[in-house]
C-alpha positions as CSV (number, residue, x, y, z in Angstrom):
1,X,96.0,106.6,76.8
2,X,98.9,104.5,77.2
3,X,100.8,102.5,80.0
4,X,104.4,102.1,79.3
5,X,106.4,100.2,81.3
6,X,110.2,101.3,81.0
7,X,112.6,98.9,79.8
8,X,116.7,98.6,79.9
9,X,118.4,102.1,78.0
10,X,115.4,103.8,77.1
11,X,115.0,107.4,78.0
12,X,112.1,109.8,78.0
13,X,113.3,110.8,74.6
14,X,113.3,107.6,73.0
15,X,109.7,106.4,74.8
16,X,108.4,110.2,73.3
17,X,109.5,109.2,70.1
18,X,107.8,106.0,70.2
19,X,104.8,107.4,70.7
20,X,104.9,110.6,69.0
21,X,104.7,112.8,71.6
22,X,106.7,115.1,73.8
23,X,109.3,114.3,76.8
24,X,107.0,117.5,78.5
25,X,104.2,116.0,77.8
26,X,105.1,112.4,79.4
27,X,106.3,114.2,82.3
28,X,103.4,116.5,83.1
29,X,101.0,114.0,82.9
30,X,103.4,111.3,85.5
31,X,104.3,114.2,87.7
32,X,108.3,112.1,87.0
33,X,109.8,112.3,89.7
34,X,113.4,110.6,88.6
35,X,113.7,111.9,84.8
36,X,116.6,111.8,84.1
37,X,117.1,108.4,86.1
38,X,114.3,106.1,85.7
39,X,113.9,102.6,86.7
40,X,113.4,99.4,84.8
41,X,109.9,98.3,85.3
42,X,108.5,101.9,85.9
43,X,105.1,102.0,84.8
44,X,103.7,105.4,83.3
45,X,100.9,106.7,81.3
46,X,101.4,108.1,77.8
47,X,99.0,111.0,77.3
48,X,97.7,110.0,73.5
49,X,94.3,109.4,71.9
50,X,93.7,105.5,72.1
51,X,96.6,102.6,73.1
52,X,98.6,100.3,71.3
53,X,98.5,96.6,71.7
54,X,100.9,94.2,71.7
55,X,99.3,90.6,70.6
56,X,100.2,88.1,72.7
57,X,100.3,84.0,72.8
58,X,96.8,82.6,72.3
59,X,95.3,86.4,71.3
60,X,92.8,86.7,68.5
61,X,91.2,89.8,67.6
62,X,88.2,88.7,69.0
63,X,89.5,88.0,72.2
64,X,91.4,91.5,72.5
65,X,88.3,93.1,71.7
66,X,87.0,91.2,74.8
67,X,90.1,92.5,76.7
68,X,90.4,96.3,75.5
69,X,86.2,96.6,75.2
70,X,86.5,97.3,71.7
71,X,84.8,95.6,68.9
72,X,87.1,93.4,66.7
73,X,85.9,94.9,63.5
74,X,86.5,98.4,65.0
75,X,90.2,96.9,65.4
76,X,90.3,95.6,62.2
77,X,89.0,98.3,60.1
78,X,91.4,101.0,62.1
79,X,94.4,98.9,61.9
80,X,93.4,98.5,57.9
81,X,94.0,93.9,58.4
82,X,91.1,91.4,57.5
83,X,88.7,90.1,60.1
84,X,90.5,86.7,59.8
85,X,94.2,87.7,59.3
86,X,96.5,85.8,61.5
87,X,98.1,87.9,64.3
88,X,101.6,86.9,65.6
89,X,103.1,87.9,68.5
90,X,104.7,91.4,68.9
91,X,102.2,92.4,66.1
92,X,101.0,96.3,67.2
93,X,97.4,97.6,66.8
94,X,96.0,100.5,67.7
95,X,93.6,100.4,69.8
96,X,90.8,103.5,69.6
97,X,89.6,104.6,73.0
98,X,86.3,102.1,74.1
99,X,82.9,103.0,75.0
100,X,82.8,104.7,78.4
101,X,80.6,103.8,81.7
102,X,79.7,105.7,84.3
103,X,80.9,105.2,87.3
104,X,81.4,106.9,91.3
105,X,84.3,107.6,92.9
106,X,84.6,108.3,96.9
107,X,87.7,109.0,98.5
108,X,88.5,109.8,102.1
109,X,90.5,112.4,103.4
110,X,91.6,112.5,107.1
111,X,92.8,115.9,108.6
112,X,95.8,114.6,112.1
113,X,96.6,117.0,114.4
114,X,95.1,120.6,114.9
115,X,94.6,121.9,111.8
116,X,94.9,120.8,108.4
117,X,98.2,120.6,106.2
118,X,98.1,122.7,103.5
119,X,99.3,120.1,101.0
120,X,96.6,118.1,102.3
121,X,93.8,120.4,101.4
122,X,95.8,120.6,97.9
123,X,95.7,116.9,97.7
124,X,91.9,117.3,97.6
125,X,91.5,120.0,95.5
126,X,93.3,118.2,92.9
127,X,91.5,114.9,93.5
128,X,88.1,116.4,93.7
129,X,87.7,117.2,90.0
130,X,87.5,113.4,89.7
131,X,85.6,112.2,92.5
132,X,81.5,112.1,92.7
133,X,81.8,112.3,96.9
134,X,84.4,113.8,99.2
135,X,84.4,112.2,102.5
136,X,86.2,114.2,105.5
137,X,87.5,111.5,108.5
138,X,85.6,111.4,110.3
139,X,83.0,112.5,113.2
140,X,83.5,109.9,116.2
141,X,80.5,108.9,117.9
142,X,80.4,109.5,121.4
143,X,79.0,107.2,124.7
144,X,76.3,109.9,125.1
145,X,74.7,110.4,121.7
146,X,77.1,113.5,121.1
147,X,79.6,113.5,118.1
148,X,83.4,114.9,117.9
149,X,83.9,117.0,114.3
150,X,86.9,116.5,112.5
151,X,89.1,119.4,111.2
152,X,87.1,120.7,107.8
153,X,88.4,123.7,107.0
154,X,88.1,124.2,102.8
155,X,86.6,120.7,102.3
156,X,82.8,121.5,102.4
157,X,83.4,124.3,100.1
158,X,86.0,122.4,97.6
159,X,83.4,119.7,97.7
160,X,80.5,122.2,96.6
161,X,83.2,124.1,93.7
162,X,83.2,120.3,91.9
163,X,80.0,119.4,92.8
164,X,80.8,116.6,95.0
165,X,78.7,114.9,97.5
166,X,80.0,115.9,100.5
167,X,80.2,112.4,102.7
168,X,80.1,112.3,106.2
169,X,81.9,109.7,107.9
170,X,80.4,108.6,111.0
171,X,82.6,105.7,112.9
172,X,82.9,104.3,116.7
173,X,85.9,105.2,117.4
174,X,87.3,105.8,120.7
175,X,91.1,106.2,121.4
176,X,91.9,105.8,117.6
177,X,90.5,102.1,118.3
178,X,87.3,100.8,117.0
179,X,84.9,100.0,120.2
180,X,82.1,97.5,120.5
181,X,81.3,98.6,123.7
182,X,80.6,102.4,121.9
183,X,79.0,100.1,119.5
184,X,76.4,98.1,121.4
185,X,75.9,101.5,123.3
186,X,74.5,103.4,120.2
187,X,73.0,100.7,118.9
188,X,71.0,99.5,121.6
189,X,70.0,102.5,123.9
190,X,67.3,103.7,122.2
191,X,67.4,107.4,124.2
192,X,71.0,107.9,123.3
193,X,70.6,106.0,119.8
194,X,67.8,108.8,119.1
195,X,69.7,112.0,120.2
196,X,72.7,110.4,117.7
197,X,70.7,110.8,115.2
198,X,69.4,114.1,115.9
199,X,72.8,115.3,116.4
200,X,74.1,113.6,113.3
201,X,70.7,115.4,111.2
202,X,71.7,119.1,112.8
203,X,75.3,118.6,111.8
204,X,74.7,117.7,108.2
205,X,72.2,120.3,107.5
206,X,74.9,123.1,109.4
207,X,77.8,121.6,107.0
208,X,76.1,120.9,103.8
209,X,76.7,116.7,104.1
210,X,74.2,114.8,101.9
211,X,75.5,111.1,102.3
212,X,75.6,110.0,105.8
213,X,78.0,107.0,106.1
214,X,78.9,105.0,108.4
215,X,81.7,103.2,109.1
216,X,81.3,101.4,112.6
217,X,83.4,98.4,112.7
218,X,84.6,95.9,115.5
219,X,81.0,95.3,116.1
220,X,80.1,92.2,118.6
221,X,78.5,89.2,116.2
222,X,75.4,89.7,119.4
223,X,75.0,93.0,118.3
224,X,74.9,92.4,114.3
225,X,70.9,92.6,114.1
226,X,70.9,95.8,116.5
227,X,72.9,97.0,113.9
228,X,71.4,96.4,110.9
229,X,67.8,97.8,113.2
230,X,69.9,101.4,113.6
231,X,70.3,101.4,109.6
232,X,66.6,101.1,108.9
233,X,65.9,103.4,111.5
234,X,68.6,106.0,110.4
235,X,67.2,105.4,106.2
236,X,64.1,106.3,107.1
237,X,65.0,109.6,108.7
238,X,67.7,110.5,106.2
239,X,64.7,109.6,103.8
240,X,63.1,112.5,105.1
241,X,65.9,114.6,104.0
242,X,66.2,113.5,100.5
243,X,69.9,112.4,101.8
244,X,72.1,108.8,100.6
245,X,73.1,106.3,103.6
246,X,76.2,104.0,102.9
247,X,78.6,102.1,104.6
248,X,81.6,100.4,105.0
249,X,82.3,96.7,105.5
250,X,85.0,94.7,106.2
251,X,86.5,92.3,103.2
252,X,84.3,89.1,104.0
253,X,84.1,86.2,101.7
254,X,81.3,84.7,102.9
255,X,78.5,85.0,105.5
256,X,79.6,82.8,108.0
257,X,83.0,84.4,108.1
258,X,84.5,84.5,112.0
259,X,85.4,86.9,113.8
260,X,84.3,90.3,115.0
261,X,85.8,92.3,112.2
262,X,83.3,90.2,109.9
263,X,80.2,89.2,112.2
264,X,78.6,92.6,112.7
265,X,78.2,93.4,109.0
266,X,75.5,91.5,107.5
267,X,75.8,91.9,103.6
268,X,72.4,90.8,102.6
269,X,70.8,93.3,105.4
270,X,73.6,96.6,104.1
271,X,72.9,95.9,100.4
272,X,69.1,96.2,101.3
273,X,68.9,99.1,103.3
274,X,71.5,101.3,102.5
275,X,72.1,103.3,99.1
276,X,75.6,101.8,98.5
277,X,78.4,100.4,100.6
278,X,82.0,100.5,100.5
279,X,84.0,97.3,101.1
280,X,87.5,97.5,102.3
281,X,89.2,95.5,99.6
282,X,92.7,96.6,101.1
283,X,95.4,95.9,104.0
284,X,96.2,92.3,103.1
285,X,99.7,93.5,103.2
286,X,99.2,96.0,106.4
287,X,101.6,97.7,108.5
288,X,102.0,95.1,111.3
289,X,102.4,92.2,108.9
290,X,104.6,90.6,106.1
291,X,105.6,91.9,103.3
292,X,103.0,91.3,100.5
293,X,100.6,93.1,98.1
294,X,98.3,95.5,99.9
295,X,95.5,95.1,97.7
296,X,96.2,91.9,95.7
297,X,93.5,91.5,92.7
298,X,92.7,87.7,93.6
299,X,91.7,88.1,97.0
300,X,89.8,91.4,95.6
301,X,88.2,89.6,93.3
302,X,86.8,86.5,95.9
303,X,85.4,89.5,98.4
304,X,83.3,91.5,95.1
305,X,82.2,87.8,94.3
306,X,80.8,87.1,97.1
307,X,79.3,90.2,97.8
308,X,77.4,89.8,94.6
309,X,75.6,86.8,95.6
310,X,74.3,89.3,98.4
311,X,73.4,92.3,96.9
312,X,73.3,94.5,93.5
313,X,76.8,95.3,92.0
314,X,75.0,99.1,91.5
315,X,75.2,99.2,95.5
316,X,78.8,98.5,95.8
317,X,82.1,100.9,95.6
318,X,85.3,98.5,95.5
319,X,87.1,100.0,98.4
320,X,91.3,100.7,97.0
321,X,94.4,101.7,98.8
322,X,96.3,105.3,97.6
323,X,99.4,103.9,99.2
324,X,102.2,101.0,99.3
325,X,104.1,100.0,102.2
326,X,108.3,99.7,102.8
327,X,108.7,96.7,104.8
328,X,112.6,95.8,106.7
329,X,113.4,92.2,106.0
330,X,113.2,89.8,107.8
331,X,109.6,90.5,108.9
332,X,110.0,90.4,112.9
333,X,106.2,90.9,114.6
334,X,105.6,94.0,116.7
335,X,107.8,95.7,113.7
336,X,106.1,98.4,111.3
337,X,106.6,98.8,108.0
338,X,106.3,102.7,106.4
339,X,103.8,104.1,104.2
340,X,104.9,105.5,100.6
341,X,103.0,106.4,98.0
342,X,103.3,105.5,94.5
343,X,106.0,108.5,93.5
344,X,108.3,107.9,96.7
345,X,108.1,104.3,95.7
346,X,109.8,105.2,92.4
347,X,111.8,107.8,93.9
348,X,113.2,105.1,96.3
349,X,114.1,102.3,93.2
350,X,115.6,105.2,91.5
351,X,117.8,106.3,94.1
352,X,118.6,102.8,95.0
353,X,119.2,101.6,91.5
354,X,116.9,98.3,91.7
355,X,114.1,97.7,89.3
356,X,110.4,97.2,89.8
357,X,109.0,93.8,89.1
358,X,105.3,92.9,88.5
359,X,103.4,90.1,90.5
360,X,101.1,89.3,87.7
361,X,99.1,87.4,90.5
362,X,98.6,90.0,92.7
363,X,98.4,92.4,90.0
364,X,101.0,94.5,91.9
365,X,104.5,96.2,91.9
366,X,107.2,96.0,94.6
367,X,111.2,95.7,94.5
368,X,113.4,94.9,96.4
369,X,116.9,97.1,98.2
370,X,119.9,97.2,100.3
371,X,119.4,100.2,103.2
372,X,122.5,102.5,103.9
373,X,122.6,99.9,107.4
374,X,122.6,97.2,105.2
375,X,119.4,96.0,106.2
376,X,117.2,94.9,103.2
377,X,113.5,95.5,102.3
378,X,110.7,95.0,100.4
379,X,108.4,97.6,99.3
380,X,104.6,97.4,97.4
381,X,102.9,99.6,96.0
382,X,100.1,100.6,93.2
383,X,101.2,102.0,90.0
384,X,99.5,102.2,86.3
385,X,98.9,98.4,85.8
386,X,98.0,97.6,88.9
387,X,94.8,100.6,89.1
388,X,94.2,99.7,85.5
389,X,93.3,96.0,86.5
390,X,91.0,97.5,89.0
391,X,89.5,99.3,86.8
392,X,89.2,96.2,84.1
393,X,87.1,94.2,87.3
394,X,85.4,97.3,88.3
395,X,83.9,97.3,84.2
396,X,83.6,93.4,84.0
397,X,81.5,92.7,87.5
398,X,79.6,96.0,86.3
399,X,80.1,97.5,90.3
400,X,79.0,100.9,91.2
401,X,82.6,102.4,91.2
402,X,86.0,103.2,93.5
403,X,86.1,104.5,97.0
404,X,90.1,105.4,97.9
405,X,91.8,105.6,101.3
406,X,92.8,108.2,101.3
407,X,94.3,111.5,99.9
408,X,97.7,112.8,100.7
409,X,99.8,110.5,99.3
410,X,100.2,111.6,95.4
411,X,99.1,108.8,92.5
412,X,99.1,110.9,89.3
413,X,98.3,108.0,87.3
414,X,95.4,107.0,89.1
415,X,93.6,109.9,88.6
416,X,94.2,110.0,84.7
417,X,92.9,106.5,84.1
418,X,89.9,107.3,85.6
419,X,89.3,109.9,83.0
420,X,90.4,107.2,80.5
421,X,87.9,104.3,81.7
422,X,85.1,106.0,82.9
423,X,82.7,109.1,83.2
424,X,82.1,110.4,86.4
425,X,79.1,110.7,88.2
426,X,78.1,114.1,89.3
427,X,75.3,114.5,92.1
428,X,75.3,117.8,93.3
């Protein structure tokens, strides 16, 4: 498979052409949604056996056998050249499709209101082929032990149709705020800490959940060794069920990191009792804040580093955003910034006639436009390149996989490359 990234005057036809394949075909697999307009910079996948390589300044065939994770004689012998010929730049090689790992993919979907959109419960039937756990948002812990159910409608039994482990997300919310007070609660009354857990083990069994996972954040840096006391406890009675425990931790990048996002998770202690974690490698570029990439690939990268020095890459699903953010320039605090996903994204360059541009940094897309009012902003997003280089760190720092929040917002792309880079674990 190929990422194309569209230049000045081509057309679907011409970039079809190129590759010897179909305008249809290039537009199924992209879900286009500007066709006959699209953008300069647009990245898309090209639905063909293998990818073709463009050498670069400094590239050898060793070192894009390093890069693609194809051997440089399988290069060589497919592309019909010596083992020594002397590439220059622009040369093209085909490159036949590499070796596949396995690897799991989570992603979370999280029903608002009273009852579930319909596109939404389309969003994860389409997503679910592709996924090894489906992770409904989520049952809130309450003060007394108790738990409030999300909506579930069709997800237990779209989960069970593609054999999905069906995850369920167990936080501290109150309000749609994390609490440490709910926190230290649980985790240090041990009457209402034990009918949590009982009510969390009828609850599974009633819906089918084999991963319990928690996702208790805001936690006071007192309460950090409670906390890490509940997940032994709560392993050893999911033990008994022959269930998984994971959880999710906040993007530290080291263990004396301040503050009481970072305090209460203790790496070391989560990568030894649970099964895996997921780490929120996302919302450097959040709602409230300044325009920037939301999930940039060097502050990514420092966060899985670090966590390796603290537990086994096999334990650890790199936590990655579905979504980009339009932000109104200048950035004035107490402003918001809109969620799009990667098509409106495209949509909204295309209808504003502005390309996309590549932070090669970040790893990241974003553009830039004039509003109607005349106000201008900024928006990020994720596209081909920027999952693909995900992907490339998931394979090099040999992690356990992807967990994505969340569905709803559509990434066709995304879910292709998946199929391209890796072979997903099944476990029910």
């Amino acid at each position: 498979m190929q990422i194309h990234v569209v230049k000045s005057n081509e057309s679907l036809t011409t970039i079809a052409r190129a590759y010897n394949t179909t305008v249809n075909d290039i537009v199924e697999a992209n879900d286009i949604p500007n066709p006959n307009n699209l953008v300069v910079g647009q990245a898309m996948v090209i639905p063909i056996v293998g990818s073709f390589y463009y050498v670069q300044p400094g590239d050898s065939l060793w070192s894009i056998g390093q890069k693609t994770g194809v051997p440089y004689q399988q290069i060589a012998s497919v592309n019909r050249i010596s083992l020594n010929q002397q590439l220059y730049v622009g040369f093209r090689l085909y490159i036949p499709q590499a070796a596949k790992r396995r690897a799991e993919f989570n992603a979370y979907v999280e029903p608002r209101g009273t009852s579930v959109a319909p596109a939404l419960e389309t969003s994860a039937r389409e997503a679910a082929p592709y996924l090894t756990y489906l992770a409904p948002f989520s049952f809130h812990a309450l003060r007394d032990g108790s738990l409030r159910e999300p909506l579930l409608n069709n997800f237990p039994a779209i989960a069970r149709a593609n054999r999905n482990t069906l995850m369920m997300v167990v936080d501290n919310q109150e309000n749609d705020q994390f609490s440490d007070e709910l926190a230290r609660i649980l985790l240090n009354d041990i009457a209402i800490q034990d009918r949590f857990l009982n009510n969390i083990v009828a609850t599974a069994k009633k819906y089918g959940f084999r991963d319990i996972h928690f996702d208790f954040e805001f936690i006071r840096p007192v309460d950090r060794e409670a906390y890490n006391r509940f997940l032994r406890k709560a392993k050893a009675r999911f033990n008994n069920e022959g269930w998984l425990m994971s959880t999710a931790l906040a993007p530290k990048t080291s263990a004396t990191q301040k503050g009481n996002w970072y305090e209460g998770h203790d790496y070391r202690a989560h990568g030894q009792i649970a099964d895996f974690v997921v780490i929120m490698t996302y919302e450097w570029g959040y709602s409230g804040g300044p325009a920037m990439a939301v999930s940039p690939i060097d502050q990514v990268r420092r966060v899985l580093e670090y966590a390796l020095t603290e537990m086994p890459p096999n334990k650890i699903l790199m936590g990655q955003n579905l979504y980009g953010y339009d932000w109104t320039l200048p950035f004035v605090q107490g402003t918001v910034a809109k969620a799009v996903s990667p098509q409106q994204a495209i949509e909204l360059a295309a209808r504003n006639n502005v390309p996309i541009q590549y932070d090669t940094k970040a790893q990241a897309p974003f553009f830039r436009y004039s509003a109607a009012d005349g106000k201008r902003h900024e928006v990020w997003f994720e596209d081909a390149r920027s999952i693909q280089a995900k992907f490339n760190l998931i394979k090099e720092l040999k992690i356990r996989g992807m967990s994505y929040w969340k569905l709803g917002l559509a990434f066709p792309q995304n879910w292709l490359l998946i199929v391209e880079n890796f072979n997903v674990v099944k476990r029910s």
